[in-house]
C-alpha positions, 0 to 999 in steps of 0.5 A, a space after each residue: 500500500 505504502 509503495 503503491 503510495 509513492 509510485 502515484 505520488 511520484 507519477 502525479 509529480 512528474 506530470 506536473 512537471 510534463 505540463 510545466 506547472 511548478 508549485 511552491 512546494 516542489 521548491 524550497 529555496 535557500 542560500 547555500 553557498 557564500 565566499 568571504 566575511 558576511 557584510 553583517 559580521 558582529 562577533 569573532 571567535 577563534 579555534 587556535 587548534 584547529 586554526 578555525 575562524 567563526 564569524 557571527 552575524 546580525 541575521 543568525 549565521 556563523 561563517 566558519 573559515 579554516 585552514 586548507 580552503 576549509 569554509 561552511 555556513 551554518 545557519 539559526 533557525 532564529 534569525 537573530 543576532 549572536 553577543 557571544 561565540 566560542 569554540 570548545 576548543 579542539 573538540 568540534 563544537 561551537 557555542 553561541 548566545 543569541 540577542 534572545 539568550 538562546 545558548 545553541 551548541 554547533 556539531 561542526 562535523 554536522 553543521 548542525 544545532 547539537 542542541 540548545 537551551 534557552 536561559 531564563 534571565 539575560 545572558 550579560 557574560 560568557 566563557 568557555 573554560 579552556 581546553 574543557 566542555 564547561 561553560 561559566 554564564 552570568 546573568 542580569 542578576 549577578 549570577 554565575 551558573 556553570 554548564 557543561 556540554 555532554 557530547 556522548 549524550 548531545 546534552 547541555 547540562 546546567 549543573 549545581 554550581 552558582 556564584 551570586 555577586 554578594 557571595 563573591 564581594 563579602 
């Protein structure tokens, strides 16, 4: 039943194009190609292991440009711009905050989202811990919450460990 199915949707398919009618959903039109820095770069981060350069822009593309001609373009499904970039160094993984603290975790292999987590409060600082798959966050209200990004199980975790602003001033 399924391929009997297919073959009449295939067949009705083809007549469609025979006659030269095209629908829009026979279409899907997307830029896929780009050579160069995007006119609307904002942010810059730098894999110095892996000698790649990403480039953030204003309407939520990463430009990553490397060594031996390597260049990819991935692209958010929130079309936002990012305030922070940075590579899990030597791993594969890119991690990215949007202007709507949409905190996205890149498979660069893949180029595709690995997974992504949306953070309650505004996102006002970000880091990386080098050479590690743990991530310090601070928000709007002085606090500092640590993640870690889990690559066997493609998970962002937000572990126990916060640091208010009062804690740290006394």
């Amino acid at each position: 039943m399924f391929a009997k199915r297919l073959i009449q949707k295939a067949v009705h398919r083809h007549q469609h194009h025979e006659k030269g009618l095209l629908a829009s959903e026979d279409v899907e039109l997307r830029i896929n190609v780009h050579y160069g820095v995007p006119s609307t770069a904002s942010i810059l981060a730098f894999d110095s292991i892996q000698r790649l350069l990403a480039i953030g822009t204003l309407d939520g593309r990463i430009k990553v440009i490397g060594g031996d001609n390597i260049e990819g373009l991935l692209i958010s499904p929130k079309l936002v711009p990012y305030k922070y970039l940075e590579f899990l160094q030597n791993q594969g993984f890119l991690v990215s905050i949007t202007n709507d603290n949409d905190i996205q975790v890149w498979n660069l292999q893949m180029r595709s989202i690995a997974c992504s987590l949306q953070w309650e409060s505004n996102v006002t600082a970000f880091s990386v811990i080098n050479g590690s798959s743990f991530m310090y966050v601070g928000d709007e209200y002085g606090l500092m919450s640590v993640l870690k990004y889990d690559s066997d199980s493609g998970e962002l975790l937000k572990l126990h460990y916060q640091l208010s602003s009062d804690s740290l001033a006394g």
